[in-house]
C-alpha positions in Angstrom: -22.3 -19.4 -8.0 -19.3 -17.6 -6.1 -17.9 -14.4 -6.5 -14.4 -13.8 -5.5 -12.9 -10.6 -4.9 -9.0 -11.0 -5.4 -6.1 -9.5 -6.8 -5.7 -12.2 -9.3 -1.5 -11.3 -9.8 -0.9 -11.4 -6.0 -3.1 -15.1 -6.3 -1.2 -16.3 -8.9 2.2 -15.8 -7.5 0.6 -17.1 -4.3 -0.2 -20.6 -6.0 3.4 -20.6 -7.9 4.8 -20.4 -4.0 2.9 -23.9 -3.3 3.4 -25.5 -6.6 6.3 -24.5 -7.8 7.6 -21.3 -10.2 7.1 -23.5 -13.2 3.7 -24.0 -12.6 1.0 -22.5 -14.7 -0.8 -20.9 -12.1 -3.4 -18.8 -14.5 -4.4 -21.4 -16.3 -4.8 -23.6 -13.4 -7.1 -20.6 -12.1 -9.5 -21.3 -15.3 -10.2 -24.4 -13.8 -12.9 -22.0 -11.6 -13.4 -18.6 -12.3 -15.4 -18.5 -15.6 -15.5 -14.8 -15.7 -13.3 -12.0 -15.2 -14.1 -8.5 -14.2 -11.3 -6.2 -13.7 -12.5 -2.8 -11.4 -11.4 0.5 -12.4 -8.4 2.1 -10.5 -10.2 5.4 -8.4 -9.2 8.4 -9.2 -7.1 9.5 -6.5 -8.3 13.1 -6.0 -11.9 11.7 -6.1 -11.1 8.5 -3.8 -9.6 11.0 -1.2 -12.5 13.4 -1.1 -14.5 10.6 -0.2 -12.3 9.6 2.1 -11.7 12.5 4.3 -15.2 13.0 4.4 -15.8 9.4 5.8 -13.3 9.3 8.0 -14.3 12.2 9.5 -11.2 14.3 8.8 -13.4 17.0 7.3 -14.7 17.5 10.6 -12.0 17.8 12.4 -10.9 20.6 10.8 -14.6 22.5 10.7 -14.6 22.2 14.2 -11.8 24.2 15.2 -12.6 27.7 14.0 -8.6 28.1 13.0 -8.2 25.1 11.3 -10.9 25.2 8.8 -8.4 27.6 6.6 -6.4 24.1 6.7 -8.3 21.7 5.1 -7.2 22.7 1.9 -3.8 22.7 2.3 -4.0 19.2 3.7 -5.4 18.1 0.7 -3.1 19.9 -1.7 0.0 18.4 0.5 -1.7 14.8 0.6 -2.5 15.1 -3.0 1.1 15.7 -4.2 2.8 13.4 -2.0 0.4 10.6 -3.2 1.2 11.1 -7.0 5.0 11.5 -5.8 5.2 8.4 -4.4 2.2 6.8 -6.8 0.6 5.5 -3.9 -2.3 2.7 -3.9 -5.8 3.2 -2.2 -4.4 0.8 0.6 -1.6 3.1 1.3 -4.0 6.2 1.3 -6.0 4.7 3.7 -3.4 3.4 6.3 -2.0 7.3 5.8 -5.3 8.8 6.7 -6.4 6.6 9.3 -3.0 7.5 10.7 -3.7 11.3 10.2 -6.9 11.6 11.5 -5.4 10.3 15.4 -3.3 12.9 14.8 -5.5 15.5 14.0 -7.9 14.4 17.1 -4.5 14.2 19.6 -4.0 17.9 19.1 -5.3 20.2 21.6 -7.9 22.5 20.6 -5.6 25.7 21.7 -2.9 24.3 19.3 -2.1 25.2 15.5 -1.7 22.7 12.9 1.6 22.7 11.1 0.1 20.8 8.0 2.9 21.2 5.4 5.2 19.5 8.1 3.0 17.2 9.1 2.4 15.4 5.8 6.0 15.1 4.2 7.3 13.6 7.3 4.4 10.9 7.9 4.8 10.1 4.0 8.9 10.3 4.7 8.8 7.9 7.3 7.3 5.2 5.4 9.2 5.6 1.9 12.8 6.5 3.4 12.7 5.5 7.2 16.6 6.2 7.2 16.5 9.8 5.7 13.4 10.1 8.4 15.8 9.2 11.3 18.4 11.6 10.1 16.4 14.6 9.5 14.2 14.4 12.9 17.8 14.0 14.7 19.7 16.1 12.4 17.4 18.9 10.5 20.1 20.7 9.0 19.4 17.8 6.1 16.3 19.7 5.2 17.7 20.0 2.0 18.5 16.2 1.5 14.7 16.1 2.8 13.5 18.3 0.3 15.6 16.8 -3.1 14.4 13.4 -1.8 10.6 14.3 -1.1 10.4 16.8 -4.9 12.1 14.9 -7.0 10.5 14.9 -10.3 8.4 18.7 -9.2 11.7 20.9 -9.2 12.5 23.3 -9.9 9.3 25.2 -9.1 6.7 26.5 -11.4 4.9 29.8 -10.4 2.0 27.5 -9.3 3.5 25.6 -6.8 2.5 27.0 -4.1 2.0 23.3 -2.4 5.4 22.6 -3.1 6.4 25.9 -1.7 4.4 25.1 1.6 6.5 21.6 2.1 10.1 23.4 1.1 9.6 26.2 3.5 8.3 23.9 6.5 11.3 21.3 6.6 13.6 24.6 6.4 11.7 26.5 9.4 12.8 23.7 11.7 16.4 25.4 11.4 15.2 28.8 12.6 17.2 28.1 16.2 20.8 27.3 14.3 21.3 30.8 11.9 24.5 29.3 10.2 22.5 26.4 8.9 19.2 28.5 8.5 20.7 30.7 5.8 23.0 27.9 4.3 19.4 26.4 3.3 17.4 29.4 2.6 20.1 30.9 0.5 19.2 28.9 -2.8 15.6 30.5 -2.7 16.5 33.6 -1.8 19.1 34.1 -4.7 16.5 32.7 -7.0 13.6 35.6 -5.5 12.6 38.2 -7.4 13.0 41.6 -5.6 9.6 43.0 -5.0 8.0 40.6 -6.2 5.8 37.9 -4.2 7.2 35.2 -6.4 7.4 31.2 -5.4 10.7 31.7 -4.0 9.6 34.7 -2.0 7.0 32.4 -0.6 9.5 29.7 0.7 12.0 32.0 2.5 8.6 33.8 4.3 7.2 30.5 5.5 10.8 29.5 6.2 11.2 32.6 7.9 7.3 33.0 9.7 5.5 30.0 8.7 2.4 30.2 11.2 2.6 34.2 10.1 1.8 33.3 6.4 -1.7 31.5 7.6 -3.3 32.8 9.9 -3.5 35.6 13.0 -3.9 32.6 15.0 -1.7 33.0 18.1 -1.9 29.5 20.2 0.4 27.4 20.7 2.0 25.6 17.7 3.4 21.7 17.0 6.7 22.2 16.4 9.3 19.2 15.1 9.7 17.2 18.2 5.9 17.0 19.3 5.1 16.6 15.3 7.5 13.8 15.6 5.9 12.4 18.6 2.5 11.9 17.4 3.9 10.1 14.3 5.8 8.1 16.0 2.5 7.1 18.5 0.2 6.3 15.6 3.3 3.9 14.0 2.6 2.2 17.4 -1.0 1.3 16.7 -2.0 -1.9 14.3 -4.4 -0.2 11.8 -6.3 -3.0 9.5 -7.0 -1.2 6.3 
C-alpha cells in the first residue's frame, strides 16, 4: 500500500504535459490511487499562529522589551495582507521565513517599523514594478496605498490595521513637505475635528509614527535600511 501526498490538479496537468492536452489524465490516475482524501484548507489566522510560534517569531519580539507591544500589530498587518492577496500556506511560509531574518538582522537598539515592513515585503512579491517605483520614488505612496487596499477602502472606524499601513507608506515623505501634504491632505479633509477618528489616526502616524507606539527613543529602520533587509532575504534560496 502507498500513500501519496500530491496536489492531484497540479499532477494532472503535469501528465497532460507528457501525453498530450487531449489526454485523460484523471482517469488515467484511477489506474492507482484507489482512494481519495482531500485535506481541509487551514484556517489562516490559526495556521499563522502556529506558525509564528514555530518559527520562533514570537520570540523575537518577547525578547526585546520594546518590541513585545509589536507582535500584534505584525499579526494584524500579516493577517490583512494575506486575505488581500488570498495568499496559500506556501506563500505564508516563504513570507515568514523571510520575516523572521529580518526581525533577527535588527539590532537590539533599533525600533521596528512593522506597518512598513509588511506591505512592502508583500508589495515586492505581487507588484515588483510598483515596488521599484515607490522605494525610488515615494511620492507614489498613494499609488502604493490604492494598489495595496483595494477592496478595504474607504475605511471603517475599525481599521485601525489599515490605518497603520496608510500612514507608514506616507511617513516616508516627511523630508519633501510639498508632496507630504499633497498625500496627507485626503485624510485630513476627511478628519473629524476633535475627534480621534481613523483619519486622525493616519495623518498622526503619518506625521509621528514611532510617537504613536511607544516612548521608545532608539534608533529606528527607516525606508532605505527597510529596503535593504528585504532586498538581502530576496537573496537567500528559502525551500518551503
Amino acid at each position: 500500500m502507498f500513500v501519496l501526498s500530491t496536489d492531484t490538479a497540479q499532477l494532472v496537468h503535469s501528465i497532460r504535459a507528457v501525453y498530450g492536452n487531449d489526454f485523460d489524465a484523471k482517469k488515467y490516475l484511477q489506474r492507482f490511487i484507489d482512494l481519495d482524501y482531500a485535506l481541509k484548507t487551514p484556517e489562516r489566522e490559526k495556521y499563522i499562529d502556529i506558525q509564528l510560534e514555530a518559527l520562533g517569531i514570537n520570540k523575537a519580539f518577547q525578547d526585546r522589551t520594546h518590541w513585545q507591544s509589536k507582535i500584534a500589530e505584525l499579526k494584524d498587518c500579516f493577517i490583512l495582507l494575506v486575505k488581500r492577496f488570498d495568499l496559500k500556506p506556501r506563500d505564508i511560509n516563504l513570507l515568514l521565513m523571510r520575516i523572521r531574518l529580518i526581525l533577527y538582522s535588527i539590532p537590539n537598539d533599533h525600533f521596528l517599523d512593522t506597518p512598513l515592513l509588511m506591505s512592502l515585503l508583500i508589495l515586492r512579491d505581487q507588484n515588483k514594478g510598483l515596488y521599484n517605483q515607490y522605494v525610488n520614488l515615494p511620492s507614489i505612496a498613494d499609488q502604493v496605498i490604492d494598489f495595496i487596499c483595494l477592496g478595504f477602502l474607504p475605511m471603517k472606524e475599525d481599521d485601525r490595521t489599515l490605518s497603520d499601513i496608510i500612514g507608514y507608506l506616507i511617513a516616508a515623505n516627511r523630508n519633501n513637505n510639498e508632496v507630504f501634504e499633497r498625500l496627507i491632505k485626503p485624510y485630513r479633509d476627511k478628519a473629524t475635528d476633535g475627534t480621534y477618528d481613523i483619519n486622525s489616526v493616519v495623518v498622526a502616524i503619518a506625521e509621528n509614527p514611532r510617537d504613536q507606539r511607544t516612548s521608545f527613543r532608539g534608533s529606528g529602520i527607516p525606508l532605505n535600511l527597510t529596503v535593504e533587509r528585504i532586498e538581502l532575504v530576496h537573496r537567500i534560496n528559502i525551500e518551503v
